[in-house]
C-alpha positions as CSV (number, residue, x, y, z in Angstrom):
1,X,107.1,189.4,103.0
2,X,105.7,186.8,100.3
3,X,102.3,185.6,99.5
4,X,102.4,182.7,101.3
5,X,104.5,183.9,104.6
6,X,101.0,186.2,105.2
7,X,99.2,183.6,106.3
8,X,96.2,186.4,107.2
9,X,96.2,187.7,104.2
10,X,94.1,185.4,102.5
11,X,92.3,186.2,98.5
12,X,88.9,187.3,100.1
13,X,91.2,189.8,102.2
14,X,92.9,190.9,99.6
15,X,90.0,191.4,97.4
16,X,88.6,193.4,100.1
17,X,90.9,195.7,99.9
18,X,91.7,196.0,96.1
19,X,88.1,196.7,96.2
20,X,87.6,199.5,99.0
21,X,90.5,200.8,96.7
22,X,88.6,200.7,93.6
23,X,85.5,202.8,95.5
24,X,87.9,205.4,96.5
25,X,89.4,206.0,93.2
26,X,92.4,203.8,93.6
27,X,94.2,205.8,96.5
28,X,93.1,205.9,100.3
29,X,95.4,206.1,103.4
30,X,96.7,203.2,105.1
31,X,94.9,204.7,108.8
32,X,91.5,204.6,106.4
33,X,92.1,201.3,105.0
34,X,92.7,199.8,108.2
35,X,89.7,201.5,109.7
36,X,88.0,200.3,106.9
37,X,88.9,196.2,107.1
38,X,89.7,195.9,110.4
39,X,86.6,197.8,112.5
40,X,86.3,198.3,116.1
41,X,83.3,196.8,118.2
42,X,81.5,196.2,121.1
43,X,82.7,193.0,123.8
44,X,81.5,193.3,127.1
45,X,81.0,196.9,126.9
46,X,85.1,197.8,125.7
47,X,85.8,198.6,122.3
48,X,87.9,196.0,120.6
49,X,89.6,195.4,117.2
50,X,91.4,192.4,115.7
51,X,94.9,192.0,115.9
52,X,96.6,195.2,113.6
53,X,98.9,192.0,112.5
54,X,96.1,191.0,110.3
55,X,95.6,194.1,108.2
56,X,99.4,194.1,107.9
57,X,99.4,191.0,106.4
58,X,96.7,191.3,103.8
59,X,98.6,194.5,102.9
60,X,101.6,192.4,103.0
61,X,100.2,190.1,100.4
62,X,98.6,192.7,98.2
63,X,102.2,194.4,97.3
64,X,103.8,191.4,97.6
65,X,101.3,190.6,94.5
66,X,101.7,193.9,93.1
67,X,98.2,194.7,92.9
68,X,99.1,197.6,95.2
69,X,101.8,199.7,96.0
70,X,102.8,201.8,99.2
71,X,104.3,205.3,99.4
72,X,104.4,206.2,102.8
73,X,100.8,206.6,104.2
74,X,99.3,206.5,101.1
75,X,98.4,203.3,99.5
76,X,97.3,203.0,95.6
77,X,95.9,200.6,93.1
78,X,98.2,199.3,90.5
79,X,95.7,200.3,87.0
80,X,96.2,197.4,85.3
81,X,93.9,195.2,88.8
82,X,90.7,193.8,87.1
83,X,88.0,195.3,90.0
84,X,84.7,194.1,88.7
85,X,83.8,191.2,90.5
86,X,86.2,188.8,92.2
87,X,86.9,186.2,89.3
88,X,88.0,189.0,87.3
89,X,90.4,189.6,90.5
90,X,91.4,185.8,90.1
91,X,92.2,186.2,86.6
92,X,94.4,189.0,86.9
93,X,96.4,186.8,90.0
94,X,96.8,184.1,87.9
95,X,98.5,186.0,85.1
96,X,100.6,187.4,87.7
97,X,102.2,184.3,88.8
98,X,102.2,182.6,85.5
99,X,104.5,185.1,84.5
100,X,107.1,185.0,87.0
101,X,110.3,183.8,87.2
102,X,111.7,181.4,89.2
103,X,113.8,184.0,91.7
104,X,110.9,185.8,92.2
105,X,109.2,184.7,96.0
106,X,105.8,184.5,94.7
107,X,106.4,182.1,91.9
108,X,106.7,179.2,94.5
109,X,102.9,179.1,94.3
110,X,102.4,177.8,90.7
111,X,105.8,176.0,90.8
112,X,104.8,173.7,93.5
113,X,101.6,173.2,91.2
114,X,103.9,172.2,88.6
115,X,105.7,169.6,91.1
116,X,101.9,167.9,92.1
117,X,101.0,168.0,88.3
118,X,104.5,166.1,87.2
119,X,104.5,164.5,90.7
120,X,100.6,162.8,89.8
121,X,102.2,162.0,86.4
122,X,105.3,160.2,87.4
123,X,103.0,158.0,89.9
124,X,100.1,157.8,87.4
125,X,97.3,159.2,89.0
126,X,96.3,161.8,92.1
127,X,95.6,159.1,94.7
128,X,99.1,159.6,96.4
129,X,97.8,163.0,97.5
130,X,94.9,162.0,100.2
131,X,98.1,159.5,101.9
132,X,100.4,162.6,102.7
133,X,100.8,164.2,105.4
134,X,101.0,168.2,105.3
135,X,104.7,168.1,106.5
136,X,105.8,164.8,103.5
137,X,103.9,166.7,100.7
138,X,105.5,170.4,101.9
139,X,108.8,168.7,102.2
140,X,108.7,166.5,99.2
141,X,107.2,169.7,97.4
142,X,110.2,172.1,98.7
143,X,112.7,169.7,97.9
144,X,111.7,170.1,93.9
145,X,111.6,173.4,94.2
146,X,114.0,175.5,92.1
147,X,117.6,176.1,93.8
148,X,119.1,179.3,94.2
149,X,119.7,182.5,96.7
150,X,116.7,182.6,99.7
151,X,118.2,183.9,102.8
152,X,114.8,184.6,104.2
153,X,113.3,181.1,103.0
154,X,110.4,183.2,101.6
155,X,110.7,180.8,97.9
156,X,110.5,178.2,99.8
157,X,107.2,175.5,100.5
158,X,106.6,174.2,104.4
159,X,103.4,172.8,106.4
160,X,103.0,176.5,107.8
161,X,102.7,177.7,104.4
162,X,100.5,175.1,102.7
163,X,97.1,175.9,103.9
164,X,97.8,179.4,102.5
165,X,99.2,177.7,99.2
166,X,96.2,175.9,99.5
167,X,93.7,178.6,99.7
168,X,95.5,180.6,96.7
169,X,95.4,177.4,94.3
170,X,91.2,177.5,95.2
171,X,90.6,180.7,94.5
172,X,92.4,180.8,91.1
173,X,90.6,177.6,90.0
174,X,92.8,174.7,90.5
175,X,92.2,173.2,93.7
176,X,88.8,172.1,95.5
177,X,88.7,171.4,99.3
178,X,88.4,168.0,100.7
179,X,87.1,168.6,104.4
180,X,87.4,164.8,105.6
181,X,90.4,164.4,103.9
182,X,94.1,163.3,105.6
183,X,95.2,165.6,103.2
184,X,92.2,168.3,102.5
185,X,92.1,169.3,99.3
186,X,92.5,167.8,95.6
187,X,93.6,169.8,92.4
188,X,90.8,170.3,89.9
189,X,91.6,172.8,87.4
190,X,88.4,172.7,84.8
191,X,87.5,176.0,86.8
192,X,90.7,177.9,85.4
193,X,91.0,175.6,82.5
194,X,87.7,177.0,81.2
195,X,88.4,181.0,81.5
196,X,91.2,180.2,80.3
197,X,90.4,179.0,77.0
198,X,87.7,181.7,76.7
199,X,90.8,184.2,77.0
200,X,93.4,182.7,74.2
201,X,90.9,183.7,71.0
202,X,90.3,180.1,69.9
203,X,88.1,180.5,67.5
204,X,84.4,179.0,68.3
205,X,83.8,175.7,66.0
206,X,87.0,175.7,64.4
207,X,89.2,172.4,64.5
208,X,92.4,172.9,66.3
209,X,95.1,170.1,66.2
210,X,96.3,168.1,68.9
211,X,99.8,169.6,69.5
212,X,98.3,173.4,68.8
213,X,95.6,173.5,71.8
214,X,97.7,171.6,74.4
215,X,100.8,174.5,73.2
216,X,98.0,177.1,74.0
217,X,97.4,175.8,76.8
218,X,101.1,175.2,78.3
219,X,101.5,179.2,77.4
220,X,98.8,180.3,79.9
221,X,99.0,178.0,82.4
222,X,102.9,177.1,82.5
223,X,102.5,174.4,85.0
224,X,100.8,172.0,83.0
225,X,102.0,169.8,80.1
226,X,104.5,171.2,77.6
227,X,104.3,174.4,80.1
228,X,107.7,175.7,81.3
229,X,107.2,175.3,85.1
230,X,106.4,171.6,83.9
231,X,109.2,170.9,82.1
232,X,111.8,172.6,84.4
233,X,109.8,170.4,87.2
234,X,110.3,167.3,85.1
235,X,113.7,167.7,84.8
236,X,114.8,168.8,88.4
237,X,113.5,165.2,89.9
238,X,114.4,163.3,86.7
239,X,111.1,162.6,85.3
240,X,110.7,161.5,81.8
241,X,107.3,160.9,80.0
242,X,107.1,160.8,76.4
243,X,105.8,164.5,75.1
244,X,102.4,162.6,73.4
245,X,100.5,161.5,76.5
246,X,99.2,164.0,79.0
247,X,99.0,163.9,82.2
248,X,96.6,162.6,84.7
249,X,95.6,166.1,86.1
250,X,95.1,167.4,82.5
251,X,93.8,164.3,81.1
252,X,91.1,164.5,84.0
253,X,90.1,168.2,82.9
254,X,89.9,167.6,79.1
255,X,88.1,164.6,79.2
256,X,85.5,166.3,81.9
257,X,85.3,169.6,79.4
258,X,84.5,167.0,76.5
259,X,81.9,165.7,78.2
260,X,80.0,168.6,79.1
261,X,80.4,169.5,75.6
262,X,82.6,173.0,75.7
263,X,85.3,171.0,73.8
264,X,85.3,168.3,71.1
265,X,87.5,165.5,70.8
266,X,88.4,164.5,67.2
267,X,90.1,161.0,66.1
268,X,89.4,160.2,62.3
269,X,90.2,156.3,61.7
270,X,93.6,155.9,61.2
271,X,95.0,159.5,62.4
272,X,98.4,160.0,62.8
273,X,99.8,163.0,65.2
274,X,97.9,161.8,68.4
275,X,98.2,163.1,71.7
276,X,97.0,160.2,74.3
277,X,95.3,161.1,77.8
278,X,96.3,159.7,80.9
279,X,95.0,156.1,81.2
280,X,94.6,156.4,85.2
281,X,90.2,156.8,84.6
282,X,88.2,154.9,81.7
283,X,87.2,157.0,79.0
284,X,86.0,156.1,75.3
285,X,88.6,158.6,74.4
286,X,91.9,157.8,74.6
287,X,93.9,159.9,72.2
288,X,92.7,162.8,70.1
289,X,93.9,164.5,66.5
290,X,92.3,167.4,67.7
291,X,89.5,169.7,69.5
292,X,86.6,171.4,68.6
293,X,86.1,174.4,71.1
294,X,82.7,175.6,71.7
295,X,82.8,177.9,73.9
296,X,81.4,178.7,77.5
297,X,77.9,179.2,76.1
């Protein structure tokens, strides 16, 4: 079972159960967990509970994550989970899949980010997205995807999948929903961009070039610009872009972070060494030498 093929086991379900772990010092019986998340009560005077398939699949998704492990009965916390509050959980799911590699299951979740984020690129902008249907984008998304051994289709993308996919992307920060949308939902990644940055130690006030922030970037979120889920993206559907002008999806975020002033765009007269944003929205910046960061507060 893969993140995406438990469709019931969705982040708030998860979370649920990483934190009823946490309260019971990281180890509880799957009987008690169950008991826990999936409750019996009351209809028309029988006692009923949801389906067991649905506890099943959020612990489906939680090893499938890694966040916990089963022996048996008895199911345990990996130490490493972040349990304070659920963005903490987010962050700690999103270095996760950033780190795996393509024949791992899970990492079709930020590799068919990768695809939208070179896909927006290669037809200059995100307006494509609201036109699909779910079954074009899933297929035109699988069809990117990386080849190799899947007997079980689990690394795959399909319509069944994406409103999973969907939900995932949303709660790490990338996506927002679209209710009236063909096409519900649009990426939007200032929300990860932002804790992000407040986790790769650039210094607060210091000028950062160009080329260095965008590398920092591409290294903790690998499906972005320069990132390598980008670049093996780009080069599986034949995609070339010149490596000084960003996409629209990152141009988008940047120039929306500039103007709420946690980052500073710097272009002395003259500069040399630019790195140009996407020119899909109109922005009085255009290029940039480099960035100020000022930090979240």
């Amino acid at each position: 079972m893969s993140l995406l093929s438990s469709t019931q086991g969705t982040p708030e379900r998860v979370w649920s159960l990483v934190s009823l772990l946490a309260t019971q010092e990281g180890q509880i019986t799957r009987a008690e967990a169950e008991g826990w998340l999936n409750p019996t009560f009351l209809s028309d005077g029988a006692v009923v509970s949801e389906k067991s398939t649905a506890f099943s699949q959020v612990l489906g998704a939680a090893t499938s994550l890694g966040v916990v492990e089963a022996d048996g009965d008895e199911l345990r916390l990996v130490p490493s989970c972040t349990t304070e509050n659920y963005a903490g959980f987010g962050d700690w799911v999103h270095e996760h899949l950033a780190k795996l590699d393509s024949l791992e299951k899970d990492a079709v979740v930020l590799e068919t980010f990768a695809w939208l984020a070179v896909e927006s690129d290669r037809k200059g902008g995100t307006g494509w997205i609201s036109e699909e249907t779910n079954s074009s984008f899933a297929d035109a998304a699988d069809e990117a995807l990386p080849e190799g051994k899947d007997d079980d289709g689990e690394r795959r993308i399909n319509a069944t999948k994406l409103p999973t996919w969907r939900r995932w992307l949303i709660s790490l920060g990338l996506m927002v929903p679209l209710p009236l949308s063909t096409n519900p939902f649009h990426p939007l990644i200032e929300g990860r961009l932002v804790r992000e940055l407040a986790k790769a130690g650039i210094e607060q006030g210091k000028r950062v070039s160009a080329d260095d922030f965008i590398n920092i970037l591409s290294a903790r979120m690998p499906y972005l610009d320069r990132g390598r889920m980008y670049l093996q993206t780009m080069r599986r559907i034949g995609h070339e872009r010149g490596a000084r002008r960003l996409s629209p999806i990152l141009s988008s975020a940047l120039r929306n972070l500039h103007d709420e002033g946690l980052i500073e765009f710097q272009r002395p007269g003259d500069s040399g060494d630019l790195v140009h944003l996407s020119a899909d929205q109109p922005h009085r910046f255009e290029a940039f030498q480099s960035v100020i960061y000022n930090g979240t507060s």
